[in-house]
C-alpha positions as CSV (number, residue, x, y, z in Angstrom):
1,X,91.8,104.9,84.6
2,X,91.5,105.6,88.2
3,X,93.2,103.4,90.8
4,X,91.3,101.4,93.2
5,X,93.6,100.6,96.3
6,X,93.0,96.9,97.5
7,X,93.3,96.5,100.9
8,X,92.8,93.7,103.7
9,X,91.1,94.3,107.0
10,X,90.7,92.1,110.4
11,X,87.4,92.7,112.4
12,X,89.1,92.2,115.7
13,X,86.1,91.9,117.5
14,X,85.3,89.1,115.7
15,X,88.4,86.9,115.5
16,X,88.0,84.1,117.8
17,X,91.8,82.6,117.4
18,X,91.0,79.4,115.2
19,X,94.0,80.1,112.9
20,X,92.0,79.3,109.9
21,X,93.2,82.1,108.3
22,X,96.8,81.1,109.1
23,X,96.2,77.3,107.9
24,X,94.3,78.6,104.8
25,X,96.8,80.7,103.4
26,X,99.9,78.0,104.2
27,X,98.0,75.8,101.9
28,X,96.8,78.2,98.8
29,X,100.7,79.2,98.7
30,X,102.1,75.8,99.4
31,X,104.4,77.3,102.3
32,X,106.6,75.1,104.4
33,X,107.6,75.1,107.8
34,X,108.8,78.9,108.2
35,X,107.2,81.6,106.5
36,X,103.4,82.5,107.2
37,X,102.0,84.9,105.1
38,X,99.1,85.5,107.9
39,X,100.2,85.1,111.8
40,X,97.6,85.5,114.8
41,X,99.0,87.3,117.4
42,X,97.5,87.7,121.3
43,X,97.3,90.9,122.6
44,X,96.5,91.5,126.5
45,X,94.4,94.5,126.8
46,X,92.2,95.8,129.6
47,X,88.6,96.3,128.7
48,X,86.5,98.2,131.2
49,X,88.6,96.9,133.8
50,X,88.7,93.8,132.6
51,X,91.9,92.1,131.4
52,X,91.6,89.5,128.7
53,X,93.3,88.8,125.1
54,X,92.4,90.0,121.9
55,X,93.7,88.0,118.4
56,X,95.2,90.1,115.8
57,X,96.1,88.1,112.2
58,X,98.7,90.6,110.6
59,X,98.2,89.9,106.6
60,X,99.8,92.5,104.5
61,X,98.0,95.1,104.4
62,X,99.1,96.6,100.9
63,X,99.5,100.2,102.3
64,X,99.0,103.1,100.3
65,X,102.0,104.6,100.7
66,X,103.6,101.4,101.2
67,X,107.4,101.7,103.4
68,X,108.4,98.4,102.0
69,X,109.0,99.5,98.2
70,X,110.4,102.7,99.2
71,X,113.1,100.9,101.2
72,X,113.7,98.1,98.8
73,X,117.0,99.0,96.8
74,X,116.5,97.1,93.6
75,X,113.1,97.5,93.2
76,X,111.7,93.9,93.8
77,X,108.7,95.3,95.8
78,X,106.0,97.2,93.7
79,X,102.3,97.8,92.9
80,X,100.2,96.7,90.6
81,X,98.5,100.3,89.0
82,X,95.2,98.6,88.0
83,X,94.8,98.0,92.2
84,X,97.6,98.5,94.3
85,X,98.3,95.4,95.2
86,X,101.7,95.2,96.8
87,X,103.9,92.4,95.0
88,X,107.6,91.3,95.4
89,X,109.6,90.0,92.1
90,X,111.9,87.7,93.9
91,X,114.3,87.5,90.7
92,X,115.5,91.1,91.9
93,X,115.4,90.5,95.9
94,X,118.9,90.2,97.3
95,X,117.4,89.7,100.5
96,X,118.6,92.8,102.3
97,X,116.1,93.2,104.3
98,X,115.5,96.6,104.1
99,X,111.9,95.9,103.9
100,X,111.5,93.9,107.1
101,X,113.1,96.8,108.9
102,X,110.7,99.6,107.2
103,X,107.6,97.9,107.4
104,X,105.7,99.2,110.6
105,X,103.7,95.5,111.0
106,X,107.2,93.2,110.8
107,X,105.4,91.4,107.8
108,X,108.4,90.5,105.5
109,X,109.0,87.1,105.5
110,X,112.3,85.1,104.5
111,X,112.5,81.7,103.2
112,X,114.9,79.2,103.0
113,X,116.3,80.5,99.6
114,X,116.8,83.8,102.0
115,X,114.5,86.3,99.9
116,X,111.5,88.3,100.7
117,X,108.0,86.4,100.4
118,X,105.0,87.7,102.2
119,X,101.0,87.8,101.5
120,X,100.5,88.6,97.4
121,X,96.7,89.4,98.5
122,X,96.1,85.8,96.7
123,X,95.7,88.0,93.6
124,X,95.4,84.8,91.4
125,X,92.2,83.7,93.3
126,X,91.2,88.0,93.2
127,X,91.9,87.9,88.8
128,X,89.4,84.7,88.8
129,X,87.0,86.5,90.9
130,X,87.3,84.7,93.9
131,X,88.2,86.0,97.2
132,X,91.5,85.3,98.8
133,X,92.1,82.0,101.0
134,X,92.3,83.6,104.0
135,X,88.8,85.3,104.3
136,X,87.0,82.4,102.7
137,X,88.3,80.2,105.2
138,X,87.5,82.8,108.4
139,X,84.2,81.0,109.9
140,X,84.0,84.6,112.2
141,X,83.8,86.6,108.7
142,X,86.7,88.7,110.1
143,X,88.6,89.3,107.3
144,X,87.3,91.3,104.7
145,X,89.0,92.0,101.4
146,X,88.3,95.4,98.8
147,X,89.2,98.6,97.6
148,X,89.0,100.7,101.1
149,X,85.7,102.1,100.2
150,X,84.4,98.9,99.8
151,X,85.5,97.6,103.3
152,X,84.5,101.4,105.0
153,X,80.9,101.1,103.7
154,X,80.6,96.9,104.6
155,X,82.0,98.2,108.3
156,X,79.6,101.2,108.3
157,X,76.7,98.9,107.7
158,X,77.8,96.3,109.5
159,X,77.8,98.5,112.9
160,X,74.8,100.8,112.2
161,X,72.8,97.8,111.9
162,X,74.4,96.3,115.2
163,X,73.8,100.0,117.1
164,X,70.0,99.7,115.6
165,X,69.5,96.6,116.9
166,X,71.0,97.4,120.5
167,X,68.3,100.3,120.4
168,X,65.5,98.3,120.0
169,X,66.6,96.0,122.3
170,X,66.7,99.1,125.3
């Protein structure tokens, strides 16, 4: 059986900074003060000229090739095969953090019991069929969850429609 990656992505241009996302995911995973599995961060860019901030949630992203489990010395970080879903067995985490160090997007997160937790894709609510918390609760449809086909071919239609509907309106 072929692997389908499973992947998350954030529309930038459409997060508007609510935090929903952030709220959503503290409650499906019963967090407490602390860890977040999904933080909103600001960005300042300049835009034709134009400064302003930008909102960036930073969800795992379940890599391909993810730096996390190649760093992890016992092993407590794998994939599931049927998706490649990036998952953390915290009955073999000595809390190290090795992984918090390799991963690129600082998404590691440490608890009070001092092992690794982060964003598990909400794969209970993706085995029922449902999608995860964070994108169901994301009133700007940012967030968009799927194998990375999926998500290029949503984002493909998504802007060829918005560039067809910019031509008629010229």
């Amino acid at each position: 059986m072929q692997r389908k990656q499973m992947t998350i992505y954030v529309d930038t241009k459409r997060c508007m900074n609510c935090r929903a996302c952030e709220t959503a995911c503290k409650l499906e995973h019963d967090l407490p003060a602390g860890p977040r599995y999904t933080m909103v961060s600001e960005i300042e860019v300049t835009r034709n000229g134009i400064d302003k901030c930008e909102f960036l949630p930073m969800p795992c992203l379940h890599c391909g090739d993810a730096p996390c489990i190649k760093s992890c010395p016992t092993g407590a970080i794998y994939k599931r095969p049927e998706d490649g879903i990036v998952l953390v067995d915290q009955s073999q985490c000595i809390g190290c953090r090795e992984c918090l160090w390799a991963c690129p997007f600082g998404v590691p997160q440490f608890g009070a019991a001092g092992l690794m937790e982060k964003c598990n894709l909400c794969v209970h609510r993706l085995d029922a069929g449902d999608t995860t918390a964070c994108a169901h609760a994301c009133p700007a449809e940012a967030i968009y969850v799927g194998t990375v086909d999926e998500i290029s071919t949503r984002l493909r239609d998504r802007y060829a429609t918005i560039s067809r509907s910019k031509m008629v309106e010229d």
